[in-house]
Backbone of each chain as nested JSON, in Angstrom:
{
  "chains": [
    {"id": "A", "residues": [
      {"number": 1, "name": "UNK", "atoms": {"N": [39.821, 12.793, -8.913], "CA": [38.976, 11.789, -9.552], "C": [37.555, 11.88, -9.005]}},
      {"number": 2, "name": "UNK", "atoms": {"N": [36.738, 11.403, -9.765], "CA": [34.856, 11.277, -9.129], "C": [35.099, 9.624, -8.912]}},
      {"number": 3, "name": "UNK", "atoms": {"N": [34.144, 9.702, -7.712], "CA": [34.025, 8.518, -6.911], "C": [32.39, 8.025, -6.833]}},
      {"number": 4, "name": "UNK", "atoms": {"N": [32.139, 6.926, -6.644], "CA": [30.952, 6.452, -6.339], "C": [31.168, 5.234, -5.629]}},
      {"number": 5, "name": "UNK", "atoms": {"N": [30.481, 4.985, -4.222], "CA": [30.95, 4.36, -3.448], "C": [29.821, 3.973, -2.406]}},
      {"number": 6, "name": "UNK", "atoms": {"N": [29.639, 2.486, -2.683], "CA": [28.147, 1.661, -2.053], "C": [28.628, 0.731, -1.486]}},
      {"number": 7, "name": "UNK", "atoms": {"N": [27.873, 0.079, -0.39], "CA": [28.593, 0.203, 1.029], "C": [27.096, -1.335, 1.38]}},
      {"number": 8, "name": "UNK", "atoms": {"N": [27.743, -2.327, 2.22], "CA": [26.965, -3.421, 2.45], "C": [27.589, -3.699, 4.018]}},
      {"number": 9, "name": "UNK", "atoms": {"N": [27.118, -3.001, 4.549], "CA": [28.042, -3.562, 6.029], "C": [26.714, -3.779, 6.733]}},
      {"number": 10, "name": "UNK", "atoms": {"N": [26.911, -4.343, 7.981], "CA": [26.504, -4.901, 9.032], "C": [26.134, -3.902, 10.073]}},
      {"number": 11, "name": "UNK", "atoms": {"N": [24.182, -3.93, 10.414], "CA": [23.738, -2.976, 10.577], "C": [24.272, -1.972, 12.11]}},
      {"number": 12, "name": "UNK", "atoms": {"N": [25.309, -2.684, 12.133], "CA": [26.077, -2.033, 13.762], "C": [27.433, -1.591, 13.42]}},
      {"number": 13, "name": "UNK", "atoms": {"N": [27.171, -1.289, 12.144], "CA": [28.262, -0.072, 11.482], "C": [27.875, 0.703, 10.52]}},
      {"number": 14, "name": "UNK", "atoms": {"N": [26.682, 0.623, 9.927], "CA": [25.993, 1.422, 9.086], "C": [26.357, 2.79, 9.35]}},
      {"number": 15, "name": "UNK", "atoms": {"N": [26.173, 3.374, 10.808], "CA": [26.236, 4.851, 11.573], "C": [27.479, 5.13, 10.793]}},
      {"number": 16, "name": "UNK", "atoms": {"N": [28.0, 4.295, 11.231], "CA": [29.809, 4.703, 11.599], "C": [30.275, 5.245, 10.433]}},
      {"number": 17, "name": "UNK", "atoms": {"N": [30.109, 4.319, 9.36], "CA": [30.44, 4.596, 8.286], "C": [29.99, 5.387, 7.522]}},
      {"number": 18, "name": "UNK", "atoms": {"N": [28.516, 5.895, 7.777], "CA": [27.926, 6.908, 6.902], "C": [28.287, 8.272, 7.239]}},
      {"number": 19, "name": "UNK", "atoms": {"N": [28.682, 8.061, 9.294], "CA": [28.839, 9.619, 9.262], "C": [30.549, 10.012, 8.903]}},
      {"number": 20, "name": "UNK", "atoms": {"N": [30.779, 8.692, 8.763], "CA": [32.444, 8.97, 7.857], "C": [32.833, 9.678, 6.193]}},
      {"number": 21, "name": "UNK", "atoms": {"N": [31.791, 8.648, 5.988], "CA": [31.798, 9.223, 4.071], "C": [30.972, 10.482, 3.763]}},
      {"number": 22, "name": "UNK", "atoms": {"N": [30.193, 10.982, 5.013], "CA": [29.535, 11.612, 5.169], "C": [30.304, 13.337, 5.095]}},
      {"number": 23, "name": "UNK", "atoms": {"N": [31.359, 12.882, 5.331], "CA": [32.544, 14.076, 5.348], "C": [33.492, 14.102, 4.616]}},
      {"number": 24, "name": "UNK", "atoms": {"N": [33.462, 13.26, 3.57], "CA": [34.085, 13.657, 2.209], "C": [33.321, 13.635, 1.393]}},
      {"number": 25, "name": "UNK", "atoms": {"N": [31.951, 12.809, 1.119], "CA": [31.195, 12.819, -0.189], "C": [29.709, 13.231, 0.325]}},
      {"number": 26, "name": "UNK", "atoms": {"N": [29.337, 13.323, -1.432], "CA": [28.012, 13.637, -1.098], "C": [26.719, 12.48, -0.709]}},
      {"number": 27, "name": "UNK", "atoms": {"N": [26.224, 12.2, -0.03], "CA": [25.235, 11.271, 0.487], "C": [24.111, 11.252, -1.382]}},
      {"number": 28, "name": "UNK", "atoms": {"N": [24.203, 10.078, -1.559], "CA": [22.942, 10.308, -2.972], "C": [22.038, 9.271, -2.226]}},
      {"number": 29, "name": "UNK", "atoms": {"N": [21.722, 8.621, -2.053], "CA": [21.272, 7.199, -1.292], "C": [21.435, 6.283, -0.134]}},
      {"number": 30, "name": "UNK", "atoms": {"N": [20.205, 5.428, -0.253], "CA": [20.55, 4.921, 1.277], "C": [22.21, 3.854, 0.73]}},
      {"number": 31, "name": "UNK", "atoms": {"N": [23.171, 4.073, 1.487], "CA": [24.207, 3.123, 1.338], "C": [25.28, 3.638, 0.247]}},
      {"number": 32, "name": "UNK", "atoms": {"N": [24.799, 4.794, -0.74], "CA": [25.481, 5.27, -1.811], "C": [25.846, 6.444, -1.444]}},
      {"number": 33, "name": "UNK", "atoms": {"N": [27.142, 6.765, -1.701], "CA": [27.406, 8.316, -2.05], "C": [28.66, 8.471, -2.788]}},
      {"number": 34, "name": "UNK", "atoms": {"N": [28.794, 9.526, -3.539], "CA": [29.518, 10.122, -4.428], "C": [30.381, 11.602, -4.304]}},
      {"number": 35, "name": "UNK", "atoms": {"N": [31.366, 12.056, -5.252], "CA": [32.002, 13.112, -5.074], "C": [33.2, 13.356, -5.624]}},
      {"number": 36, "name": "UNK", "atoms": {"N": [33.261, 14.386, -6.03], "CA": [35.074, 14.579, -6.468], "C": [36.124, 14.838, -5.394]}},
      {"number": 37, "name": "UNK", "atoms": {"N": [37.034, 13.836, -5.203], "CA": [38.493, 13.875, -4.445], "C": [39.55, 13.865, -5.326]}},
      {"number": 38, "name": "UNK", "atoms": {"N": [40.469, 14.441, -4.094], "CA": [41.567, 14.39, -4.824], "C": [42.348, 12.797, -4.098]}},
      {"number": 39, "name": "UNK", "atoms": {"N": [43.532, 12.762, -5.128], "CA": [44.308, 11.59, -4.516], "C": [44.484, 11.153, -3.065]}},
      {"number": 40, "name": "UNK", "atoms": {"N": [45.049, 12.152, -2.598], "CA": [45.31, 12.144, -1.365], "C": [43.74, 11.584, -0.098]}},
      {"number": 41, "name": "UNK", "atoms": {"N": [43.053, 12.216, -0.694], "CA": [41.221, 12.375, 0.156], "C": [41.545, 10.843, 0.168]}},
      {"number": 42, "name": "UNK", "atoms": {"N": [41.283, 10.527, -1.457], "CA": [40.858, 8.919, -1.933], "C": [41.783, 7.877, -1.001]}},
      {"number": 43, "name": "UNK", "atoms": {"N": [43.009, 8.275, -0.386], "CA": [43.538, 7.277, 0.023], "C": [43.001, 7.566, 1.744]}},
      {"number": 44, "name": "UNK", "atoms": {"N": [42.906, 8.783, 2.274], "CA": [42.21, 8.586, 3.214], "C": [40.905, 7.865, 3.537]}},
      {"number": 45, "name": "UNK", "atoms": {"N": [40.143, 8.509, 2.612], "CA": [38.743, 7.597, 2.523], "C": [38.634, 5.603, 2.61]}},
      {"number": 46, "name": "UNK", "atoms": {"N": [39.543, 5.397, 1.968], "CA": [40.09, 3.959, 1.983], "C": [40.262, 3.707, 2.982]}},
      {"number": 47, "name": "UNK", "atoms": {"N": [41.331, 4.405, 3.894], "CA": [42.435, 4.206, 5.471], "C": [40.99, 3.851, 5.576]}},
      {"number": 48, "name": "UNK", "atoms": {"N": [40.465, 5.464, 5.988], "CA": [39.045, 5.152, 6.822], "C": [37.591, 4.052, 6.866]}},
      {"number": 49, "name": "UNK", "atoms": {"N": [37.363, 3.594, 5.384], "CA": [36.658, 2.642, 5.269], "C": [37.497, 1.277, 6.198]}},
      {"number": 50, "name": "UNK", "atoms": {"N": [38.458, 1.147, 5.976], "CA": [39.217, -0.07, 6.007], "C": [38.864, -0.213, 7.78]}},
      {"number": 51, "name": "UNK", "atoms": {"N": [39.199, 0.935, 8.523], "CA": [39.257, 0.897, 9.873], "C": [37.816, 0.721, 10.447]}},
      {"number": 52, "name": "UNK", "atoms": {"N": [37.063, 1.182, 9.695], "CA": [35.614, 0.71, 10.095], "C": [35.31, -0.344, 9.484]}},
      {"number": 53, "name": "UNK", "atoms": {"N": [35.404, -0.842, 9.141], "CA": [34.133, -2.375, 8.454], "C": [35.002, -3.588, 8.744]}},
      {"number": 54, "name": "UNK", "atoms": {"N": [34.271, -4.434, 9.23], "CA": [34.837, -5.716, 9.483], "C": [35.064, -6.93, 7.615]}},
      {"number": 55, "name": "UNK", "atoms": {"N": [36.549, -6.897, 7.273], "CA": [36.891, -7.184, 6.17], "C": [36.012, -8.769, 6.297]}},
      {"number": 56, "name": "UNK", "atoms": {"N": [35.576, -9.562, 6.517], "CA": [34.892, -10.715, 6.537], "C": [33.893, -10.478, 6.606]}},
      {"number": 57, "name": "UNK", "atoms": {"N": [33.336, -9.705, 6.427], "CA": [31.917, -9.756, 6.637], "C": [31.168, -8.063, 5.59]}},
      {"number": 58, "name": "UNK", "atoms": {"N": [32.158, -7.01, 5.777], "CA": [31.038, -6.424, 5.002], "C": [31.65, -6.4, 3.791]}},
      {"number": 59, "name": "UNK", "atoms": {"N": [31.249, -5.262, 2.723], "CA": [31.589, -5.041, 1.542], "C": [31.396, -3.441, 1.052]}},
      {"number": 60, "name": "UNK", "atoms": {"N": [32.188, -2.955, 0.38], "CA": [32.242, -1.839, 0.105], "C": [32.878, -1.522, -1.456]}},
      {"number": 61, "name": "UNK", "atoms": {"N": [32.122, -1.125, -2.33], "CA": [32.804, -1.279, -3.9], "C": [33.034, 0.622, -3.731]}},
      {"number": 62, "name": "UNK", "atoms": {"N": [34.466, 0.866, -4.851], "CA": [34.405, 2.143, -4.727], "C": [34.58, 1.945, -6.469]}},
      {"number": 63, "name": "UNK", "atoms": {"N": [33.633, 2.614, -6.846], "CA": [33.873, 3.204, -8.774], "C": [34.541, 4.136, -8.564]}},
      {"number": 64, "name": "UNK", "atoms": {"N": [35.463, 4.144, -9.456], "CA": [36.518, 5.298, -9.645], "C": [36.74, 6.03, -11.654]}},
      {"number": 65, "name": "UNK", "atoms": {"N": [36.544, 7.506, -11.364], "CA": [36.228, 7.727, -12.618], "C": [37.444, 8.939, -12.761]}},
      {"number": 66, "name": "UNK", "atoms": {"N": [37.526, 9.163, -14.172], "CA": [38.525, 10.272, -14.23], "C": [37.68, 12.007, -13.494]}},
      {"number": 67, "name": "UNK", "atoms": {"N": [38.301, 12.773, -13.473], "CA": [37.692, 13.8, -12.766], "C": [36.799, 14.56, -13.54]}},
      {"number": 68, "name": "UNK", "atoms": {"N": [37.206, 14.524, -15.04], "CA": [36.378, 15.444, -15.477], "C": [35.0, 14.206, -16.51]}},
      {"number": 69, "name": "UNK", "atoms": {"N": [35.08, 13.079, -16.351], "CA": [33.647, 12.015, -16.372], "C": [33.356, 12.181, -15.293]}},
      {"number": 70, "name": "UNK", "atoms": {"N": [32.366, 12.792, -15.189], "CA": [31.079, 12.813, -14.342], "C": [29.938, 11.605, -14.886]}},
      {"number": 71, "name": "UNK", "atoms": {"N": [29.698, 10.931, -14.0], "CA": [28.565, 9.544, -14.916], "C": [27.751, 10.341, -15.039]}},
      {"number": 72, "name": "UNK", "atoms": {"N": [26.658, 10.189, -16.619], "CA": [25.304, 10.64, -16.449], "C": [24.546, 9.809, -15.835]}},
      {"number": 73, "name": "UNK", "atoms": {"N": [23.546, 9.993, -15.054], "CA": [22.096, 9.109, -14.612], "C": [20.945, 9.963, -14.591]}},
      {"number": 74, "name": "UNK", "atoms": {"N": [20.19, 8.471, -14.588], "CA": [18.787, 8.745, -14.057], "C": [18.14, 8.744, -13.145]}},
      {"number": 75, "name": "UNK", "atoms": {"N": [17.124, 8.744, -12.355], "CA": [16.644, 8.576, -11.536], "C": [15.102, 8.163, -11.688]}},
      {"number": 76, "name": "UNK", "atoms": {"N": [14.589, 6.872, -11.167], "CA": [13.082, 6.768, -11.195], "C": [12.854, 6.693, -9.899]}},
      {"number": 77, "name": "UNK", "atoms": {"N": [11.325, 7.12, -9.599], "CA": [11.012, 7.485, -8.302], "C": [11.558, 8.564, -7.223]}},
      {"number": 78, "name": "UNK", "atoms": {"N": [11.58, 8.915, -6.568], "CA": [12.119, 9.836, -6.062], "C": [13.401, 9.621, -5.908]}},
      {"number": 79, "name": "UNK", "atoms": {"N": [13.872, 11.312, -5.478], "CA": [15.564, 11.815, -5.899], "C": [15.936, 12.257, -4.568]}},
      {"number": 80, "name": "UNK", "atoms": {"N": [16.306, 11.277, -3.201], "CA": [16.573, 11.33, -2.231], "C": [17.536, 12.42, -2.14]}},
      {"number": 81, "name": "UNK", "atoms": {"N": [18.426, 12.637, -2.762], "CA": [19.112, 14.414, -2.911], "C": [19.558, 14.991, -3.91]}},
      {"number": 82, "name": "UNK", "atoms": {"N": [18.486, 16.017, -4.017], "CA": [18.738, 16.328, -5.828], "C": [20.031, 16.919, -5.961]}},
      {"number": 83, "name": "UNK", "atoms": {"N": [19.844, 16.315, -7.747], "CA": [21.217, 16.472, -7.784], "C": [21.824, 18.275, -7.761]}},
      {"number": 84, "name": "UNK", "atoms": {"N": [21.127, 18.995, -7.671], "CA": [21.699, 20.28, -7.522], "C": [21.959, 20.835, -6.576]}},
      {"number": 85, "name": "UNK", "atoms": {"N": [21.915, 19.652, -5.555], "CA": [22.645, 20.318, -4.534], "C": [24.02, 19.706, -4.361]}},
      {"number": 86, "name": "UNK", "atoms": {"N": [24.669, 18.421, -4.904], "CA": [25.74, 17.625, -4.838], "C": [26.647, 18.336, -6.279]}},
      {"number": 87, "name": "UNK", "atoms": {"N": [26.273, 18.79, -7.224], "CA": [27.156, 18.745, -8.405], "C": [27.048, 20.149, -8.206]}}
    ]},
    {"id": "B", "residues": [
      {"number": 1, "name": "UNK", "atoms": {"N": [25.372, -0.028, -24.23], "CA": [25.79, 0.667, -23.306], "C": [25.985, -0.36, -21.733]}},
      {"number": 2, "name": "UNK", "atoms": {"N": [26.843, 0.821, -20.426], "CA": [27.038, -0.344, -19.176], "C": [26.502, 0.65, -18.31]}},
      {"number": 3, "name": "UNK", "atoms": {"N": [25.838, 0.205, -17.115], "CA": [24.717, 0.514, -16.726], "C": [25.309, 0.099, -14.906]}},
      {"number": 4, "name": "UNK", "atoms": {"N": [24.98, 0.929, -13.697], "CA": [24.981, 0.476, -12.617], "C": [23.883, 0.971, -12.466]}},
      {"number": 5, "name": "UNK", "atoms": {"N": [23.021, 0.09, -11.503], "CA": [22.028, 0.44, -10.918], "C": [21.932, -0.164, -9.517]}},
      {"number": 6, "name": "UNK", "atoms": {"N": [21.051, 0.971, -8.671], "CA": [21.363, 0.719, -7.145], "C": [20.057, 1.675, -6.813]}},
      {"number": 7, "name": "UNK", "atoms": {"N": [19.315, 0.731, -5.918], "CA": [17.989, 1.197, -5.439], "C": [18.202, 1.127, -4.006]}},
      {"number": 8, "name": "UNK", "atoms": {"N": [17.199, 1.928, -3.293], "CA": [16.237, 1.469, -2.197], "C": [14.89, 1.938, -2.309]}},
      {"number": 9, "name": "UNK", "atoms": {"N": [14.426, 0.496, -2.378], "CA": [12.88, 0.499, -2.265], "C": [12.511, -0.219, -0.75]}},
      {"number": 10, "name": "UNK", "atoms": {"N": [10.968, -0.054, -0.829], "CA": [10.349, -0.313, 0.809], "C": [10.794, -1.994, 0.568]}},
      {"number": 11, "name": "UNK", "atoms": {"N": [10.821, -2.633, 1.617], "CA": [11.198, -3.981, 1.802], "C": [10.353, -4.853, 1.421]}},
      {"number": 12, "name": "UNK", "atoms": {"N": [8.777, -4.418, 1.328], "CA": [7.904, -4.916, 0.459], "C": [8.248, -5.187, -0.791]}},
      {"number": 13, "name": "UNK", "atoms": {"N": [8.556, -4.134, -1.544], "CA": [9.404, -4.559, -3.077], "C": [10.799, -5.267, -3.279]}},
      {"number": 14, "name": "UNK", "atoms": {"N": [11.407, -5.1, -2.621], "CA": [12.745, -5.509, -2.793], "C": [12.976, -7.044, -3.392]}},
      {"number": 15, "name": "UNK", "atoms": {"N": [12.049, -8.105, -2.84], "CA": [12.401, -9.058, -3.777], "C": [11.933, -9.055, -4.75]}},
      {"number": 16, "name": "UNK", "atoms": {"N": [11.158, -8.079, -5.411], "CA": [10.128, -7.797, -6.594], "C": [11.355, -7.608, -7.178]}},
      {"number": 17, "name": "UNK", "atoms": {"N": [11.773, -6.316, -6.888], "CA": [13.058, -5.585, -8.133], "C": [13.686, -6.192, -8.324]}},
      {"number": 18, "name": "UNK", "atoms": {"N": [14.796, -6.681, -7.021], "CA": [15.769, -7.853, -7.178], "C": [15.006, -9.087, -8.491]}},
      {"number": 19, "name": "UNK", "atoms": {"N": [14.698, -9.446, -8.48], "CA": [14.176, -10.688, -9.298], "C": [13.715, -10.164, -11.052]}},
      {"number": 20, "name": "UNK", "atoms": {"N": [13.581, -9.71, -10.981], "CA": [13.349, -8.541, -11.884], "C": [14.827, -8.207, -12.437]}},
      {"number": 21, "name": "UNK", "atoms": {"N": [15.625, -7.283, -12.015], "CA": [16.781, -7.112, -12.063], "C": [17.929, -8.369, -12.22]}},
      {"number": 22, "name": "UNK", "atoms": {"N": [17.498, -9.028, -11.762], "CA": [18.776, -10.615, -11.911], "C": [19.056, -11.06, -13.376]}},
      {"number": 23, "name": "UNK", "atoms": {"N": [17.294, -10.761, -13.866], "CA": [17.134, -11.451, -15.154], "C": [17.837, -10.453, -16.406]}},
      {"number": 24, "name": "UNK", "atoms": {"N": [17.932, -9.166, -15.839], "CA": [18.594, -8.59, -17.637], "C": [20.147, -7.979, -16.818]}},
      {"number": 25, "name": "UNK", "atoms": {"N": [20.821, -8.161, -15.417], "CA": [21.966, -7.326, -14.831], "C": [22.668, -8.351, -14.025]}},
      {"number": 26, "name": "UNK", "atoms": {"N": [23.726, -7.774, -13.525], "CA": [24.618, -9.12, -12.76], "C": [24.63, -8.445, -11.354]}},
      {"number": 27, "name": "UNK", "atoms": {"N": [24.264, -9.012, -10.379], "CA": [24.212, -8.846, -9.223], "C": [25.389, -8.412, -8.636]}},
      {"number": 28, "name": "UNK", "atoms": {"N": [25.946, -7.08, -7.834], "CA": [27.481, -7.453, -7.214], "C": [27.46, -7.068, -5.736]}},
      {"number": 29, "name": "UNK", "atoms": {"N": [26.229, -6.339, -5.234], "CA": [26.012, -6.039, -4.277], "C": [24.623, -5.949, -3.937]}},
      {"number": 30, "name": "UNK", "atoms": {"N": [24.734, -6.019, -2.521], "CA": [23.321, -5.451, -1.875], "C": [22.671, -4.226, -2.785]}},
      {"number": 31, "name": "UNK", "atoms": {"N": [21.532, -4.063, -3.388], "CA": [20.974, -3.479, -3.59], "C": [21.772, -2.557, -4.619]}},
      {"number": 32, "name": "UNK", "atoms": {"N": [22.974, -3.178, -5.278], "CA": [23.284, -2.495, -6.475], "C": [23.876, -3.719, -7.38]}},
      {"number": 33, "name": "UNK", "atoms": {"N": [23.006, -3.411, -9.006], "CA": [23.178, -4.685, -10.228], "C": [24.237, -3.349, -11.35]}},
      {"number": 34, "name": "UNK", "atoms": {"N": [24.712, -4.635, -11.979], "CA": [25.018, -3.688, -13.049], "C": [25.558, -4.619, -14.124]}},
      {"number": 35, "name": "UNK", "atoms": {"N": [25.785, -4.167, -15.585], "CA": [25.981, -5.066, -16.493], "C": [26.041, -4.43, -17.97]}},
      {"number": 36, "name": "UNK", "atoms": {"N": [26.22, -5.047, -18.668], "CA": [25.917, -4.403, -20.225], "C": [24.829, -4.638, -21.077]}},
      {"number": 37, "name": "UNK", "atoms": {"N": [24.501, -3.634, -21.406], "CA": [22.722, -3.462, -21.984], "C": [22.83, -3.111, -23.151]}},
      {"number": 38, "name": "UNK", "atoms": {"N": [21.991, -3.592, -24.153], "CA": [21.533, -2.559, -25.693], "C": [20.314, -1.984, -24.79]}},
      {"number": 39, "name": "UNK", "atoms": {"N": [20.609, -0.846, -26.074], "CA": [19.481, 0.449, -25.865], "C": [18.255, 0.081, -25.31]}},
      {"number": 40, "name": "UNK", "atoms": {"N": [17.741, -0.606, -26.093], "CA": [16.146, -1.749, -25.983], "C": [15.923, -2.312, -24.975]}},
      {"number": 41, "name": "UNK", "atoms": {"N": [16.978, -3.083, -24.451], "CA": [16.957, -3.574, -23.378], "C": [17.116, -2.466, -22.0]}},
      {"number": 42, "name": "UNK", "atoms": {"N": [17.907, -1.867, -22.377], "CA": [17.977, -0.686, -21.152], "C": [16.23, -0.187, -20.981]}},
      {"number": 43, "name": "UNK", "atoms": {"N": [15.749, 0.246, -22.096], "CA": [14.624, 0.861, -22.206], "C": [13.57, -0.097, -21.286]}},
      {"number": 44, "name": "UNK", "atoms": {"N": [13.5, -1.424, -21.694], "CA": [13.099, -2.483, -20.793], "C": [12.788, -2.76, -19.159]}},
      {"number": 45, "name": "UNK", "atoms": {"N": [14.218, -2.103, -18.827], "CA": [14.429, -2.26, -17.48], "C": [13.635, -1.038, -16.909]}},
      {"number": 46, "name": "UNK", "atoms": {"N": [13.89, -0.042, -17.467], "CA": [13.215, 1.19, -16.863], "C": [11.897, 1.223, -16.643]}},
      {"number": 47, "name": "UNK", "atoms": {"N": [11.11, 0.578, -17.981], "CA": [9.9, 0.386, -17.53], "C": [9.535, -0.72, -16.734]}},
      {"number": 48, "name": "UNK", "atoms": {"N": [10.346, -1.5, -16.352], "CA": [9.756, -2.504, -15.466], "C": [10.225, -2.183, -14.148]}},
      {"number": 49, "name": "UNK", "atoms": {"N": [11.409, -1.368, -14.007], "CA": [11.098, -0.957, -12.531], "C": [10.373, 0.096, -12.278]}},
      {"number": 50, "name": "UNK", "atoms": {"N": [9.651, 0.822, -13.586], "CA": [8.881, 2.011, -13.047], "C": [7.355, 1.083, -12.327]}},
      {"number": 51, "name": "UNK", "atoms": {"N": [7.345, 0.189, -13.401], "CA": [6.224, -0.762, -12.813], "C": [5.872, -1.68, -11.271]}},
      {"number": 52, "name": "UNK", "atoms": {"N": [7.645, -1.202, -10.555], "CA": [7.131, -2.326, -9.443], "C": [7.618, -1.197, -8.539]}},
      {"number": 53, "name": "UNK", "atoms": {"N": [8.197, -0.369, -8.75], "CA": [8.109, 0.862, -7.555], "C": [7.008, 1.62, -7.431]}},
      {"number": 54, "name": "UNK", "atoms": {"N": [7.04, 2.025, -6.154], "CA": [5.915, 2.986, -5.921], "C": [7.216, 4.435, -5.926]}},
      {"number": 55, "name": "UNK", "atoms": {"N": [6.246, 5.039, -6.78], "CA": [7.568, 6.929, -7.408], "C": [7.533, 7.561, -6.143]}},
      {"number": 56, "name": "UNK", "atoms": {"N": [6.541, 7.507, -5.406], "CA": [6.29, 8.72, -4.179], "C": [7.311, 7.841, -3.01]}},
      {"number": 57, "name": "UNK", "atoms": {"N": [8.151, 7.203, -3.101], "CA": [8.482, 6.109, -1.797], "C": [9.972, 6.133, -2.166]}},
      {"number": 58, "name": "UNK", "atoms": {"N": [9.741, 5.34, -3.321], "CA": [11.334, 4.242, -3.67], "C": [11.998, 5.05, -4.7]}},
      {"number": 59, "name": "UNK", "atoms": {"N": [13.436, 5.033, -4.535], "CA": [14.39, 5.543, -5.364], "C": [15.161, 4.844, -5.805]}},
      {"number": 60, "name": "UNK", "atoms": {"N": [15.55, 4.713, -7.204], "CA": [16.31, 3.923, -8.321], "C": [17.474, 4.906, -8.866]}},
      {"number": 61, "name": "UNK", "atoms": {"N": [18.817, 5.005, -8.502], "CA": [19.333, 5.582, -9.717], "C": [20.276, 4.705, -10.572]}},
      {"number": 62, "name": "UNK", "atoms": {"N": [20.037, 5.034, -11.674], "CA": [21.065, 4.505, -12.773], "C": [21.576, 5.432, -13.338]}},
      {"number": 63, "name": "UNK", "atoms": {"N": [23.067, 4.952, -13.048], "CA": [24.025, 5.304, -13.595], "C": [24.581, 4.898, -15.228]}},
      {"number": 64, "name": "UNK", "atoms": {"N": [25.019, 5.712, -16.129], "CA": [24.771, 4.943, -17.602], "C": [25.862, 5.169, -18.224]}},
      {"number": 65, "name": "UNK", "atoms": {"N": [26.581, 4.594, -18.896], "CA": [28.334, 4.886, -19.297], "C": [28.182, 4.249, -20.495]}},
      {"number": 66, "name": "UNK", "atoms": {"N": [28.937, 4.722, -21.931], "CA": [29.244, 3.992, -22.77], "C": [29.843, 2.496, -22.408]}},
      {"number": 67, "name": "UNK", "atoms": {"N": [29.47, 2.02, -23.965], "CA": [29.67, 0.934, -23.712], "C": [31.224, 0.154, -23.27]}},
      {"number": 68, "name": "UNK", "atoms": {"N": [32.049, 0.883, -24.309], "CA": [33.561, 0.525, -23.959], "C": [33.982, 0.808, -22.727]}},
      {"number": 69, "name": "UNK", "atoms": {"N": [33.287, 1.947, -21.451], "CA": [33.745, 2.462, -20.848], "C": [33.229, 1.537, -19.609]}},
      {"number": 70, "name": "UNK", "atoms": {"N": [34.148, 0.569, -18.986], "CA": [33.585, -0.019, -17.713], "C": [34.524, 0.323, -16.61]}},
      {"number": 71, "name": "UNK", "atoms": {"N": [33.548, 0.925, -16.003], "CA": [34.653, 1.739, -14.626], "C": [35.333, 1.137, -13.748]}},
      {"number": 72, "name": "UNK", "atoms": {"N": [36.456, 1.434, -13.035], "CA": [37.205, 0.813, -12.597], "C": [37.145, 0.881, -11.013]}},
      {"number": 73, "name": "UNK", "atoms": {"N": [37.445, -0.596, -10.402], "CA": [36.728, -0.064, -9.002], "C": [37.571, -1.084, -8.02]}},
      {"number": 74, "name": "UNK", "atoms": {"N": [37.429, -0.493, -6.736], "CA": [38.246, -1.343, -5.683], "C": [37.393, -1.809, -4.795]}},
      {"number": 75, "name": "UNK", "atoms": {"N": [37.547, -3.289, -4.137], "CA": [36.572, -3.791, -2.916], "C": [36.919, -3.548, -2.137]}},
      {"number": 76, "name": "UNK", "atoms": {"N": [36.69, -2.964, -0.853], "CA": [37.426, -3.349, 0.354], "C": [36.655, -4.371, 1.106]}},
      {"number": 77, "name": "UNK", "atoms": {"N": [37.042, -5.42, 1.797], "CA": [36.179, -6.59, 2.634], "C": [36.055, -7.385, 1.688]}},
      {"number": 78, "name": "UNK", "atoms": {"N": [35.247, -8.298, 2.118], "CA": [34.36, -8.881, 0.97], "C": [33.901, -8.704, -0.443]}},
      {"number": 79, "name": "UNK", "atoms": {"N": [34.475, -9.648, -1.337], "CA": [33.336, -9.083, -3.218], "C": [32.684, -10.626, -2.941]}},
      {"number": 80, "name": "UNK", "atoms": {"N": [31.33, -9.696, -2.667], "CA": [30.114, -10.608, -2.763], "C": [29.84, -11.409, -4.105]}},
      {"number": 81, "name": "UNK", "atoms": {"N": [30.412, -10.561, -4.828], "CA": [29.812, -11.915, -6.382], "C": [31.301, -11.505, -7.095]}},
      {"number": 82, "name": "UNK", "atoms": {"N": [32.022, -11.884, -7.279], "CA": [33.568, -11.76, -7.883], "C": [33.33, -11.682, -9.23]}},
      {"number": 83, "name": "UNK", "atoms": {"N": [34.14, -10.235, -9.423], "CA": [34.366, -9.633, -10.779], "C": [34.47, -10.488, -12.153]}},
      {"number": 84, "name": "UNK", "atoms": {"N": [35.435, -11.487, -11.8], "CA": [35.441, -12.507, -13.028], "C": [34.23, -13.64, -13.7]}},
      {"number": 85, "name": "UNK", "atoms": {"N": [33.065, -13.251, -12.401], "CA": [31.503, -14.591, -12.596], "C": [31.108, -13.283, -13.299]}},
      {"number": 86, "name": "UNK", "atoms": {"N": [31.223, -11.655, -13.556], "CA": [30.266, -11.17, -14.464], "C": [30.67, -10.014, -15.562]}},
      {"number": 87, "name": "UNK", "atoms": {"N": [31.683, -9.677, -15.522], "CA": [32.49, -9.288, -16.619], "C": [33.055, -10.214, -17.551]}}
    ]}
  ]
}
């Protein structure tokens, strides 16, 4: 499946968590990143969110898409990592 | 069409966009709105956040999905504005 996955935690886990998702997806933004996993990844990625973020306090939405929808977008203003290097 | 959008701009703008953004999208996170748009209105938004970002600084992406198609997604922690106040 493609994932997109933005992230509201508490700035004394920001690290933690970025250099986590940081190793399954691609970084697009500050707090955002994206990527194709498979099932298995997706439920790790979860374990792993879950073990980092304090459930009362931060927030973490994951969009979940079939594998072969890729979302189209846009971008205004600058393209913190183009997309040709993630797709 | 349904639309996520998720910025970071300098902290100078941020209550610019935000406020801006409240009025045509539904808030669900820090620094990401999203909602259902006609064309016109989409067109709307773009130019008004091209208007309060600075392009060389701040990055906006929107994400853009048919309309029937609203993606499906999991919270972990906290849902800052609950699914049922904007779907």
């Amino acid at each position: 499946m493609y994932v997109i996955i933005v992230y509201d935690v508490n700035v004394s886990r920001v690290n933690k968590i970025k250099s986590f998702l940081r190793k399954h997806l691609n970084w697009v933004q500050n707090s955002v990143f994206e990527g194709e996993v498979t099932k298995a990844e997706f439920e790790r990625i979860k374990d792993g969110i879950s073990r980092i973020i304090d459930e009362d306090e931060d927030s973490v939405i994951i969009y979940k898409f079939p594998l072969d929808f890729v979302p189209k977008r846009e971008i205004l203003g600058v393209e913190k990592n183009p997309i040709d290097d993630i797709i």
